[in-house]
VMD Tcl script that builds the backbone (N, CA, C; Angstrom):
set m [mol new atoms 219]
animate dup $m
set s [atomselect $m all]
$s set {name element resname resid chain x y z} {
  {N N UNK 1 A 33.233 30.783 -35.889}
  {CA C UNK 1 A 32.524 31.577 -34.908}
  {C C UNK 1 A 32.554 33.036 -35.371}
  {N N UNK 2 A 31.311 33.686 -35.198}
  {CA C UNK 2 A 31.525 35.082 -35.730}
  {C C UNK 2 A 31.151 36.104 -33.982}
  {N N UNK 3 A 31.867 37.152 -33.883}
  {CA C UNK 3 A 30.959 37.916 -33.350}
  {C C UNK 3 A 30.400 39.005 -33.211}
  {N N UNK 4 A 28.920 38.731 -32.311}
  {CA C UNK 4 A 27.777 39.416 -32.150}
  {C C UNK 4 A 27.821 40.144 -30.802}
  {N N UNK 5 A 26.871 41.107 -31.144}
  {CA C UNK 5 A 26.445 41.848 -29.768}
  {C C UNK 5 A 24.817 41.344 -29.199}
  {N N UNK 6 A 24.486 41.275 -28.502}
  {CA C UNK 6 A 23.029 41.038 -28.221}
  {C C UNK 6 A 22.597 42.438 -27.559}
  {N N UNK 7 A 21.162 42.586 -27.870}
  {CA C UNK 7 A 20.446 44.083 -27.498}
  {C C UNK 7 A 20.697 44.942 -26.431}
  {N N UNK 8 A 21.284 44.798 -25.603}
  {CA C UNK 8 A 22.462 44.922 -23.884}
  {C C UNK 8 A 23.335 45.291 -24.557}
  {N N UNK 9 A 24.310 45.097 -25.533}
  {CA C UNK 9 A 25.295 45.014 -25.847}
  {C C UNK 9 A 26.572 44.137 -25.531}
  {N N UNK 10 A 25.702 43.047 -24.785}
  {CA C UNK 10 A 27.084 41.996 -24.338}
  {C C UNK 10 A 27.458 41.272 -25.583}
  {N N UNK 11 A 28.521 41.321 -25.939}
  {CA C UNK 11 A 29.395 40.529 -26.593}
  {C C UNK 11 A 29.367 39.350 -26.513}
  {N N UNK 12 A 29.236 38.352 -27.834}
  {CA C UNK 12 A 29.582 36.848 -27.641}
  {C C UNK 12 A 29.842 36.339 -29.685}
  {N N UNK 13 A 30.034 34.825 -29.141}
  {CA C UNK 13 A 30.473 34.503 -30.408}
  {C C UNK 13 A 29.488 33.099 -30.808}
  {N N UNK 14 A 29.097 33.274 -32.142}
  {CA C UNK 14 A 27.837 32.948 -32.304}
  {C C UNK 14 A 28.541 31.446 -33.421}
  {N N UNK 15 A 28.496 30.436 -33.254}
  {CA C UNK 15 A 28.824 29.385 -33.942}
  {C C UNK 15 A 27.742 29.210 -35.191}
  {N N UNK 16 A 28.725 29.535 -36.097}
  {CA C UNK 16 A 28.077 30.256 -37.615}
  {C C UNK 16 A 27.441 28.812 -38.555}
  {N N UNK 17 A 28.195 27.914 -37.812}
  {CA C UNK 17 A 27.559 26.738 -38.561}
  {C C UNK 17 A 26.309 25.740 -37.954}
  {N N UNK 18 A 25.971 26.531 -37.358}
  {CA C UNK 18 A 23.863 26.220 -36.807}
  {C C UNK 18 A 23.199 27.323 -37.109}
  {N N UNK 19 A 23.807 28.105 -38.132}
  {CA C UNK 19 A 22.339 29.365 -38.585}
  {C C UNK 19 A 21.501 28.530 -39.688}
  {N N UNK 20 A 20.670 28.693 -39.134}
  {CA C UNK 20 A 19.187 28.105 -39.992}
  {C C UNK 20 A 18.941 29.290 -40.814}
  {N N UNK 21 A 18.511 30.424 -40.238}
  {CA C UNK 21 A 17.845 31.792 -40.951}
  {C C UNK 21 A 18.499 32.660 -40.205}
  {N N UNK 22 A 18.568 33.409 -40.490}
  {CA C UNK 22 A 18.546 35.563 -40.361}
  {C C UNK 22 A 17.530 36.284 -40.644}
  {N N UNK 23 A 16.853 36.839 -39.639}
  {CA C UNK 23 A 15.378 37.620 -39.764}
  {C C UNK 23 A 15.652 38.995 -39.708}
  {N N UNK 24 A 15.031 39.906 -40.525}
  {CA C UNK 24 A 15.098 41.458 -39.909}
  {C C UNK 24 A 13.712 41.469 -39.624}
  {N N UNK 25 A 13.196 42.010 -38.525}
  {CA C UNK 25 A 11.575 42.025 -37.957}
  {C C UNK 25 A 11.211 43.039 -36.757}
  {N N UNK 26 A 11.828 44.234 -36.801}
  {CA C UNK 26 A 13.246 44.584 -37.101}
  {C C UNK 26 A 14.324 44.897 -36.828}
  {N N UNK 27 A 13.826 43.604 -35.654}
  {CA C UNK 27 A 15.294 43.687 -35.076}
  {C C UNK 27 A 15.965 42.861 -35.646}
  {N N UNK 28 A 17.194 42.080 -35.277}
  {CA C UNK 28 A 17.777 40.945 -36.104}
  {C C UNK 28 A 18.042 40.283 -35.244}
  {N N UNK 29 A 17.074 38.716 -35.857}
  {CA C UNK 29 A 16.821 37.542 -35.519}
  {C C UNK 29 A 17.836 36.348 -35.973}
  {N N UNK 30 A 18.483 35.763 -35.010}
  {CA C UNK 30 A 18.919 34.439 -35.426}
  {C C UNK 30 A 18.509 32.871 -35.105}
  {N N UNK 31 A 18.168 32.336 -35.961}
  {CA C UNK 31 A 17.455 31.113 -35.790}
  {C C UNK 31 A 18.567 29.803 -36.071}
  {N N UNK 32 A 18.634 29.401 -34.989}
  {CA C UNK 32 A 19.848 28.076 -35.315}
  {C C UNK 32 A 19.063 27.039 -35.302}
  {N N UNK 33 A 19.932 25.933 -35.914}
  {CA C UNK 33 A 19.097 24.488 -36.231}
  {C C UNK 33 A 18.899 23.759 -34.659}
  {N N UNK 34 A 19.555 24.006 -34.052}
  {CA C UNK 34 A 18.988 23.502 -32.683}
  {C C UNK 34 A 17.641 24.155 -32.215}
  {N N UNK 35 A 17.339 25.203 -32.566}
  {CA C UNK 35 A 16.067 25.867 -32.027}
  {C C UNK 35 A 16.312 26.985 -31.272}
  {N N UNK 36 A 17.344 27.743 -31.078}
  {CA C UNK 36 A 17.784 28.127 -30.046}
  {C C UNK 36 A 17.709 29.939 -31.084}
  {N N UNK 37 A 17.386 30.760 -30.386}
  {CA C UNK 37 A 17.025 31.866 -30.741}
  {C C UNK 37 A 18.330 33.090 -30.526}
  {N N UNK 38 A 18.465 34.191 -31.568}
  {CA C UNK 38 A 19.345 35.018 -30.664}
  {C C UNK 38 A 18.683 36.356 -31.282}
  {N N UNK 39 A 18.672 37.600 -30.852}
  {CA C UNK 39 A 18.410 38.660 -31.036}
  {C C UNK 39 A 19.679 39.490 -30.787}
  {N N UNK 40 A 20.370 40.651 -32.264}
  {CA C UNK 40 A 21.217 41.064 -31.729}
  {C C UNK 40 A 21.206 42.856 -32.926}
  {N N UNK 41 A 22.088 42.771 -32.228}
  {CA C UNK 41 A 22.087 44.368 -32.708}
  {C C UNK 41 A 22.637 44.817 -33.949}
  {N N UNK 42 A 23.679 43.686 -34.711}
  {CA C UNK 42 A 23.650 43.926 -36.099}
  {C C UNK 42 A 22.639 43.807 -37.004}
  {N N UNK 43 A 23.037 44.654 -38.019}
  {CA C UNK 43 A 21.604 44.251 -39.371}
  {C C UNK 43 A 21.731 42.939 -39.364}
  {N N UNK 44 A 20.714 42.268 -40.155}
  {CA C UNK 44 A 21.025 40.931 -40.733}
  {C C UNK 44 A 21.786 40.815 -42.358}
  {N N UNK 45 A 22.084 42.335 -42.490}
  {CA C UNK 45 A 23.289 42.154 -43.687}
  {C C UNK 45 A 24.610 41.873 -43.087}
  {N N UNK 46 A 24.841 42.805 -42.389}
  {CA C UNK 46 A 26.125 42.646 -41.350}
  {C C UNK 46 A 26.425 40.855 -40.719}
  {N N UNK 47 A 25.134 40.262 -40.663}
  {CA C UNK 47 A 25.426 39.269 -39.660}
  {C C UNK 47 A 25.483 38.004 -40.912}
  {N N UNK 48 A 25.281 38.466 -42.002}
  {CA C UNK 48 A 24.967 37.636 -42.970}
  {C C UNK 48 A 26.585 37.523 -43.841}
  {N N UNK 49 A 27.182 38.975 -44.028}
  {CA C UNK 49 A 28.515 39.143 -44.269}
  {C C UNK 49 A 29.433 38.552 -43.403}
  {N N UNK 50 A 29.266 38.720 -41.890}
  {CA C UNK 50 A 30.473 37.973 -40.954}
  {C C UNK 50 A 30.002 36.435 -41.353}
  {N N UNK 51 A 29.237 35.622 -41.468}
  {CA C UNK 51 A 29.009 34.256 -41.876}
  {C C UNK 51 A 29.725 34.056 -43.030}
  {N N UNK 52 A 29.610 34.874 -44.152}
  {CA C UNK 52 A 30.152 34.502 -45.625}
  {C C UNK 52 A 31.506 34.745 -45.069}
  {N N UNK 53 A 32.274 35.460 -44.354}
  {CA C UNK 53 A 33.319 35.759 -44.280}
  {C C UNK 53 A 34.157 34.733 -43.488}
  {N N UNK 54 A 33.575 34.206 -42.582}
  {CA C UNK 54 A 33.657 33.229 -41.699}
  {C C UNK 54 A 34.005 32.062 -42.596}
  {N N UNK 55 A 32.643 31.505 -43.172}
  {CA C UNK 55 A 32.912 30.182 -44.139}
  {C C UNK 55 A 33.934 30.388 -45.363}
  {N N UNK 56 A 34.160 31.426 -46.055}
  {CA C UNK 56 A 35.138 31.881 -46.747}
  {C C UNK 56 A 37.059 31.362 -46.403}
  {N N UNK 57 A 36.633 31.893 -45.077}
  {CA C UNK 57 A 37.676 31.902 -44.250}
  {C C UNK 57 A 38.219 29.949 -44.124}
  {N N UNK 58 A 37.293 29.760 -43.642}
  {CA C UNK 58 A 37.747 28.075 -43.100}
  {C C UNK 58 A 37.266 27.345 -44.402}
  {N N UNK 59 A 36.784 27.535 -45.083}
  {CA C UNK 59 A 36.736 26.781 -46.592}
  {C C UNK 59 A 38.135 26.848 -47.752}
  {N N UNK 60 A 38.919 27.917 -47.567}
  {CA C UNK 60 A 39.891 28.058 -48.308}
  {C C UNK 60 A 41.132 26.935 -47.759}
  {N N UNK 61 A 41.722 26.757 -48.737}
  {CA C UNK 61 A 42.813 25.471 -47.955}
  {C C UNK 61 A 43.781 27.001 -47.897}
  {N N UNK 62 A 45.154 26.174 -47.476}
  {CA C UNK 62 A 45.834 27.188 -46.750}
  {C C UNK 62 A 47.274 26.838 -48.189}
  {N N UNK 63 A 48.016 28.336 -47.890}
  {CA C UNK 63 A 48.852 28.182 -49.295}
  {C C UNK 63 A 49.568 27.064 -49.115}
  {N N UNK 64 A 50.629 26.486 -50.312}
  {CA C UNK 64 A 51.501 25.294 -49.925}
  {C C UNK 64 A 52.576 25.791 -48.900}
  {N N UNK 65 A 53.706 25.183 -48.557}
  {CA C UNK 65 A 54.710 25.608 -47.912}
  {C C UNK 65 A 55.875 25.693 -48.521}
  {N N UNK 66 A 57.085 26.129 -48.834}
  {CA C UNK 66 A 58.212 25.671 -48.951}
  {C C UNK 66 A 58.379 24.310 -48.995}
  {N N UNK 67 A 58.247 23.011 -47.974}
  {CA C UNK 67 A 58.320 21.710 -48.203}
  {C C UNK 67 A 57.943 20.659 -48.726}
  {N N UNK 68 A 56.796 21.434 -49.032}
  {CA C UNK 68 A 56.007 20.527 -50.216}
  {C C UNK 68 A 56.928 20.347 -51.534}
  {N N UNK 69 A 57.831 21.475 -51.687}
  {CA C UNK 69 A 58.427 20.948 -52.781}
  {C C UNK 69 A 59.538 20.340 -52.677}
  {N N UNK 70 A 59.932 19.826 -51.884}
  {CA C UNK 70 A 61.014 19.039 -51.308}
  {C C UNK 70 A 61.042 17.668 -50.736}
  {N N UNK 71 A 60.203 17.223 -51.313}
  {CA C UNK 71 A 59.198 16.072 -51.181}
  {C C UNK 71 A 59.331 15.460 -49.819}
  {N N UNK 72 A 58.169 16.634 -48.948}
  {CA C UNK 72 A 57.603 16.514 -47.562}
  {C C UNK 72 A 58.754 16.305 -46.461}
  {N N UNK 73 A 60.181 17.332 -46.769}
  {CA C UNK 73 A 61.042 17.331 -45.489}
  {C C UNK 73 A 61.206 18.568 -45.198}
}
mol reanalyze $m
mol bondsrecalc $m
mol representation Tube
mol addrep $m
């Protein structure tokens, strides 16, 4: 989830894995695969960076632990 402001400025969090597209037109457009529209007040570089940062984020595995080398106690 990343978050966005919408043109009001209300705050919300935009579930990064239904972006279809990012429009600048020129305002910035978000188009999710459901169909569902959002207009918000970041660039669409900004909104394009919190996504990479996002999937970055939950794509990386997480370091080992201490117990892994202790064969799993």
């Amino acid at each position: 989830m990343v978050l966005l402001h919408r043109l009001d400025g209300t705050a919300f969090y935009l579930n990064a894995e239904l972006v279809e597209t990012v429009e600048a037109t020129p305002d910035t457009v978000i188009v999710l695969s459901n169909g569902h529209r959002y207009i918000v007040r970041e660039p669409a570089e900004e909104v394009i960076a919190r996504i990479l940062s996002y999937r970055r984020l939950i794509n990386n595995p997480l370091p080992p632990t201490n117990l892994e080398g202790q064969g799993g106690r």
